[in-house]
Structure formats: C-alpha cells, structure tokens
C-alpha positions as CSV (number, residue, x, y, z in Angstrom):
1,X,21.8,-4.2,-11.0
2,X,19.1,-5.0,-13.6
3,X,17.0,-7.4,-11.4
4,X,17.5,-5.4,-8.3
5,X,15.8,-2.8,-10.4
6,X,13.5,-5.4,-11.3
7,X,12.7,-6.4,-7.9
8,X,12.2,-3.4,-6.6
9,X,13.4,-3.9,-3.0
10,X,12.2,0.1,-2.7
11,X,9.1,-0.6,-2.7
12,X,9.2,-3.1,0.1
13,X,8.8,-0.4,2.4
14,X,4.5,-0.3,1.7
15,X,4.8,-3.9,3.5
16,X,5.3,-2.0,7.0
17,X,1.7,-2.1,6.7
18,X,1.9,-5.9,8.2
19,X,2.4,-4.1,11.5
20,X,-0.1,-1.6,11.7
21,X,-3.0,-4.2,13.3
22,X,-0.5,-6.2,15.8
23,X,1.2,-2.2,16.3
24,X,-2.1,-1.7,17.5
25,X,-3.3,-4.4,19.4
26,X,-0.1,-4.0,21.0
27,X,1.6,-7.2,20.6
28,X,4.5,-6.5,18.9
29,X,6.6,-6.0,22.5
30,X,6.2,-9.9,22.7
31,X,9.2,-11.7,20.5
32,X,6.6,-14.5,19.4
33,X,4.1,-12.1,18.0
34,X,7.1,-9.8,16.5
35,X,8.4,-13.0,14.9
36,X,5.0,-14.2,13.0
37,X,4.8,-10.5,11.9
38,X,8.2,-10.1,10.3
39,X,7.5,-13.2,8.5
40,X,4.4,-12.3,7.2
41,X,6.5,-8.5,5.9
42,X,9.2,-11.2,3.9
43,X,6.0,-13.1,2.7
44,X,4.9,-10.0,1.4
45,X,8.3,-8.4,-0.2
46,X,8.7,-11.8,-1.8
47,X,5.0,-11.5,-3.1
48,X,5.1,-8.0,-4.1
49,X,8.7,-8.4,-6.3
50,X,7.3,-11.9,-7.9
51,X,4.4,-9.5,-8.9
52,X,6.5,-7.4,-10.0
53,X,8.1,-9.4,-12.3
54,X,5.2,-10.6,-14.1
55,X,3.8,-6.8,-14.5
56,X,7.1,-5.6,-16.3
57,X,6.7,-8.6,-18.2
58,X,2.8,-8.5,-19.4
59,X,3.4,-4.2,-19.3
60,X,7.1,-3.8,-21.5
61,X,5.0,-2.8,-24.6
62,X,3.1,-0.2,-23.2
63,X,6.3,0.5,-20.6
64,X,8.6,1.4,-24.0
65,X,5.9,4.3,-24.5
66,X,6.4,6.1,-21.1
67,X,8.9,8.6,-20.4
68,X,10.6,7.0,-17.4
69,X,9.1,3.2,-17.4
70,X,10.8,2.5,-20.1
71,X,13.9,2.5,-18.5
72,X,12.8,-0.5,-16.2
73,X,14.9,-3.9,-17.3
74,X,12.3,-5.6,-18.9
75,X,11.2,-2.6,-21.8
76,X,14.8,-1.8,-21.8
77,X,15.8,-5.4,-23.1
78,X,17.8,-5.9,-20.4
79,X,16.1,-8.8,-19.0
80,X,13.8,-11.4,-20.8
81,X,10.0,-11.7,-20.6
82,X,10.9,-15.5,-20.0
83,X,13.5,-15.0,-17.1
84,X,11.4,-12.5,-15.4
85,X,8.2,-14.8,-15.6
86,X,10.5,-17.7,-14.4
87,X,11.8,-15.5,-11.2
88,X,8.4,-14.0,-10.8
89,X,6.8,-17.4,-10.4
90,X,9.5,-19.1,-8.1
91,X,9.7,-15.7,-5.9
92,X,5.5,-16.0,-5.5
93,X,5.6,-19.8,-4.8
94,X,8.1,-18.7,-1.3
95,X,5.9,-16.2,-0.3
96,X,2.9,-18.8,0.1
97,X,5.1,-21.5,1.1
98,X,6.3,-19.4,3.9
99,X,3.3,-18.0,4.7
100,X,2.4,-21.6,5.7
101,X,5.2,-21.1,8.6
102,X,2.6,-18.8,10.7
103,X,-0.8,-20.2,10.0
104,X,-2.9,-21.2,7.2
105,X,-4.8,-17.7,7.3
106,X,-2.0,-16.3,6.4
107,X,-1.3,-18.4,3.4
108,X,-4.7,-17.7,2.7
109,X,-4.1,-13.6,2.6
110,X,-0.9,-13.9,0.7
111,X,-2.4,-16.1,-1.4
112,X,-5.5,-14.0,-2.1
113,X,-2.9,-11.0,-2.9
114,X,-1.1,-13.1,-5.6
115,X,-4.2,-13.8,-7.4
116,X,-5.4,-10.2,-7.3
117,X,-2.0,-8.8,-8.6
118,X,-1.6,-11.1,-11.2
119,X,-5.2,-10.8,-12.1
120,X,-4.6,-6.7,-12.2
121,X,-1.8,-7.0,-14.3
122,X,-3.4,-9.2,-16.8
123,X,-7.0,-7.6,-17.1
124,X,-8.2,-5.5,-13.8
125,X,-5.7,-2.4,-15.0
126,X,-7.7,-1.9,-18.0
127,X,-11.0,-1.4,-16.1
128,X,-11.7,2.4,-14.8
129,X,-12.7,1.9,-10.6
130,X,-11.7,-1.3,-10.9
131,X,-8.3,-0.1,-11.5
132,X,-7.9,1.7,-8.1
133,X,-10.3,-0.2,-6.3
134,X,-7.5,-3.5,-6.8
135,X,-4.4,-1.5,-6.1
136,X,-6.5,-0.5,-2.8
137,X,-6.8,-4.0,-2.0
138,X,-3.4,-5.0,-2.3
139,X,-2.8,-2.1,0.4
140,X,-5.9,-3.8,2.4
141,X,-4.4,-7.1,2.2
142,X,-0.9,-5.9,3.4
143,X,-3.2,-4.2,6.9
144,X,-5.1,-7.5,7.3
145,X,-2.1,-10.2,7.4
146,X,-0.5,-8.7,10.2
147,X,-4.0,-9.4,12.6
148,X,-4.0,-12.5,10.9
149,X,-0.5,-13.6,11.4
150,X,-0.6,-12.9,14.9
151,X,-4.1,-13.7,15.4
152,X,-5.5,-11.0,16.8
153,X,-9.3,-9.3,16.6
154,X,-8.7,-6.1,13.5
155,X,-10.9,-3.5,14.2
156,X,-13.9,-2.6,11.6
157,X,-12.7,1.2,11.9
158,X,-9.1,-0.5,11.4
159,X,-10.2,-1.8,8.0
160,X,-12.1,1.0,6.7
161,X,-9.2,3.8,7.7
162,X,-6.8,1.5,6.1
163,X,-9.1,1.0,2.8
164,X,-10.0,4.3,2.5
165,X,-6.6,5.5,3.1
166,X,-5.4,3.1,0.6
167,X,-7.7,4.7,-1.9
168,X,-6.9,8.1,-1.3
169,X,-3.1,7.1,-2.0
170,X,-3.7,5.1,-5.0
171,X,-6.3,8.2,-6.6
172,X,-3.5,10.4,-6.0
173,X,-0.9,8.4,-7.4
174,X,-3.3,8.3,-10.8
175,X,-4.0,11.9,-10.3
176,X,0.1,12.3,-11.0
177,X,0.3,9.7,-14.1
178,X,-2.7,11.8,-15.6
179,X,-0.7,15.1,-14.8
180,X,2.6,13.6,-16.4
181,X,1.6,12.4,-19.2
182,X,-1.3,14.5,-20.5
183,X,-3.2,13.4,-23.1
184,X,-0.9,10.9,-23.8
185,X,-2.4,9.1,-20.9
186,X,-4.3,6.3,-22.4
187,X,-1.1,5.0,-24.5
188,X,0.2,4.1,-20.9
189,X,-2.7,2.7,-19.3
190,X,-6.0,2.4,-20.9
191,X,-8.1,3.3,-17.9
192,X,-6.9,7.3,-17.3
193,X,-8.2,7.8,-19.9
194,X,-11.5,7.7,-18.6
195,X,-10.3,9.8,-15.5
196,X,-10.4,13.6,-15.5
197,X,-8.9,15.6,-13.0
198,X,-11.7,16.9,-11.1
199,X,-12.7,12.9,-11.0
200,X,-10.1,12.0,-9.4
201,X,-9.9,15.1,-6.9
202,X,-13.7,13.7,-5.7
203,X,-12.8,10.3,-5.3
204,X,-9.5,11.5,-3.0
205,X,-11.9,14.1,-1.1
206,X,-14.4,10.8,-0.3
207,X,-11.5,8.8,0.6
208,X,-10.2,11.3,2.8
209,X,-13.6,12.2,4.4
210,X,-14.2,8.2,5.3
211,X,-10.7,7.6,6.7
212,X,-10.4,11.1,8.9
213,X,-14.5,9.5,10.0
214,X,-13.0,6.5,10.8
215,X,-9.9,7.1,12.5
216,X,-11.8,9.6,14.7
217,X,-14.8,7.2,15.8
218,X,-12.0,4.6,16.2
219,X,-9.8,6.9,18.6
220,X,-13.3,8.1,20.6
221,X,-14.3,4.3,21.3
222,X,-10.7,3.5,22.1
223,X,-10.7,6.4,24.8
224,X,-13.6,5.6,26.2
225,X,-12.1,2.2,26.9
226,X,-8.6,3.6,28.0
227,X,-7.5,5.7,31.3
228,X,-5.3,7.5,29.0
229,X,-8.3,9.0,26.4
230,X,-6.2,12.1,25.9
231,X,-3.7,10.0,23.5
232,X,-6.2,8.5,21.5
233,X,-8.0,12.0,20.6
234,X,-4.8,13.7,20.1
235,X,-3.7,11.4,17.8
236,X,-6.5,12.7,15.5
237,X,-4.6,16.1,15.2
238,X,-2.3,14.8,13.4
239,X,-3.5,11.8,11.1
240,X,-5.5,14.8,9.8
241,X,-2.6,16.6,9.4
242,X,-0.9,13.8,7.8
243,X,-3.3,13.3,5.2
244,X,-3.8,16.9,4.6
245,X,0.0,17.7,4.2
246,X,-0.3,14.6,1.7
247,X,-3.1,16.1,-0.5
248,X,-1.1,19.0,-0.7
249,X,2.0,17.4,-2.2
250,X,-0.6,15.6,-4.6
251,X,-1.7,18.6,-6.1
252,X,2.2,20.0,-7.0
253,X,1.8,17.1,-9.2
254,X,3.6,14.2,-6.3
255,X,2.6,11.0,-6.0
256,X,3.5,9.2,-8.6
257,X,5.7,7.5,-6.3
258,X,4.6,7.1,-2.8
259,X,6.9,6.4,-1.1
260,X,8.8,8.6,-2.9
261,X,6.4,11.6,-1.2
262,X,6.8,10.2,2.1
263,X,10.6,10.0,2.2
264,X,11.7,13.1,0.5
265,X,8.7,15.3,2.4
266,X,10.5,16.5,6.3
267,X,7.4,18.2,7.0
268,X,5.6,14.8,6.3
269,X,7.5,12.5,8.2
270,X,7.5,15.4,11.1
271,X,3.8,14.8,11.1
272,X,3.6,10.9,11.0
273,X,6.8,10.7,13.8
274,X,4.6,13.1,15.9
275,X,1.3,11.0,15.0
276,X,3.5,7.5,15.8
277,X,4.1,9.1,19.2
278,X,1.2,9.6,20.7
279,X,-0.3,6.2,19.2
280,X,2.1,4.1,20.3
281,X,2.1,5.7,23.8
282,X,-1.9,5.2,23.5
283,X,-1.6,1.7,23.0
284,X,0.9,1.1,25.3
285,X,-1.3,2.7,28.2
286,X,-4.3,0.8,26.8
C-alpha cells in the first residue's frame, strides 16, 4: 500500500492530456493512431510516478513539516530515500525506452519532461515564476506528445489554450497551498512565500483571459473551415463555463488537488461532458 501511495497511480489521470491533440485532429477512431497514443499515456504514468519518487525523496524534510504530506511513505519512514530513488530511476528509464516504440519524437518529449521534473524537484521549485511556469510545462509536454506520437500538425491556438490553461491550474493549485498553510507557507515550499493572494488571483485572471482568447479564435478559424461552424462556436459556451465554474471552486480554497476538483465537482464534470459533446461531434463533422 505504501508504494502504491508512492506511485500515485491517482494522478495518472492528468496524462489524458496525450489525447487532447490526436482527439482533435480526429484520429483517434483509427486503431493505429489510438495504439501510439495509449502508449505514449503509459510512457507518461511511468514518467510521472518515477518523478514522483525522486520528489518524495529530495522533498521528505520539508514534507515532515506539512499537515497532510507528511503522511506520504517516504516522510513517514515507511519507505527509504534509497529504495524510492532506485524505483524512481528504473520506472523513468521505461518510460523513455518505450517511448522509443512510437517514434523518436516521442522519446524526445518524454525525455524532455524527465529532465524538467527532476530539475524542478531539485532547484526550479525554489524559484518564484519559475515555480509555476515548470509545473505548466509538464502539463504542456503531456498536450504535445500525443500530436507527436501520432504525428499529426498541433495547432498554435492548441498550444497556447493548453499552456495557459495549464497555468491557470497550477496558480490555483498554489493559491490553495498559500490558503492552507498561512504563513507557514514558506517552511513547505520556499517560493509561496514570495506569492500573495491578490498575485496569484492576477496571474490566474491572465491565464484565463489567454486561454478563453485562444480557444475562441481557434473554434472561429475551425468553423470557418467546417460545414458544421455551429459546433465549434458552441463549444466556446461551455469551456468558458468550465473554467469559470473552476475559478469558483478555487476561491472556496480547492485546488490543492486537481483532480481532486474535477472529480468530486458534478456541476463541473456536467460542464466538461457537455463541452466533450459538441467537440467531439465538431471534429467528427470536420
């Protein structure tokens, strides 16, 4: 149970982001394409928990100071900064060996995202911006492997809705951490403490003006390409929505977790079934 906890196969639900570009390009109906694209989301679960691994390991110190990290394996003393190094670096090697399966570029990707990682949890963590601009990355990363698995064309409006997205969720997922543990903050992680509140609420309300810009000059060119336009420009109503809804849940102090917002929230996951909908009948009709 310890190195489940450890692995955090939870978490392995951000990697759906491996099928946002081939979702849509609309490849994934063919079993080839489908294929390279769930190998590059098992290159990425294997990436993400050997990452993992070597975060509890470098962060137990600072983990044994928070109110609910220090329950994880490693701070607990459940599980050695040895063992979980060891695991960490044999899960990371599959991932890029693996990777190599589908196509170089791929390795390439995964590989990029195992140097950042490790690199945040040795140094870029302690750095304010930097902070969230790597944790944004990783989410980047996760969007571009799937075009690249598949080897498709991504979209420049793809990219910059998924970046900007990406930093919107990883603000808000600092705004909590500041929220929970007050002034306390910096004993966890050294860069909140160079984050205020109303900081952090203007970097999400830039983030969320650049995606919602994005995603709506993406869906106008789309429609204008498309007999079915009317898809495209509905599914602006509710990626709005979406992200609005999420804000909201931010500010009752959520987000800590986010994927524990987006699987506890009905009203949420009403929205992005409704907004899943009319995309994937847009791209389908494309």
């Amino acid at each position: 149970m310890a190195w489940l906890k450890l692995l955090r196969p939870k978490q392995w639900s951000k990697n759906v982001l491996v099928f946002a570009a081939p979702g849509a390009a609309g490849v994934l109906g063919d079993i080839e394409s489908l294929g390279l694209t769930f190998l590059a989301f098992v290159c990425f679960c294997c990436a993400a928990s050997g990452t993992y691994c070597w975060n509890d390991a470098l962060d137990a110190d600072e983990d044994r100071l928070h109110p609910t990290k220090r329950n994880r394996p490693i701070a607990a003393g459940l599980i050695s900064t040895t063992q979980a190094m060891i695991v960490g670096t044999v899960l990371l090697a599959i991932a890029i060996g693996l990777s190599f399966v589908a196509d170089w570029h791929l390795a390439t990707v995964i590989g990029g995202y195992v140097v950042l990682t490790v690199s945040y949890s040795a140094w870029l963590k302690h750095e304010p911006v930097i902070d969230i601009a790597s944790v944004a990355a990783g989410f980047l990363l996760r969007a571009i492997a799937g075009g690249v698995a598949v080897g498709v064309d991504i979209s420049t409006w793809f990219l910059i809705v998924a970046g900007a997205g990406s930093l919107f969720m990883v603000t808000g997922k600092r705004h909590a951490e500041r929220l929970e543990l007050g002034d306390g903050a910096a004993a966890h992680r050294r860069a909140l403490a160079h984050y205020s509140i109303a900081y952090l609420a203007y970097v999400r309300g830039v983030a969320t003006s650049v995606a919602i810009v994005a995603y709506v000059l993406w869906a106008f060119e789309q429609s204008a390409q498309a007999g079915n336009a009317v898809l495209f420009q509905l599914s602006i109503v509710p990626f709005v929505l979406g992200l609005l809804r999420y804000a909201l849940l931010l500010e009752t102090g959520q987000g800590g977790a986010p994927e524990d917002v987006v699987l506890s929230d009905r009203v949420l996951q009403a929205i992005g079934g409704v907004w899943i909908i009319l995309f994937g009948l847009a791209v389908m009709g494309h």
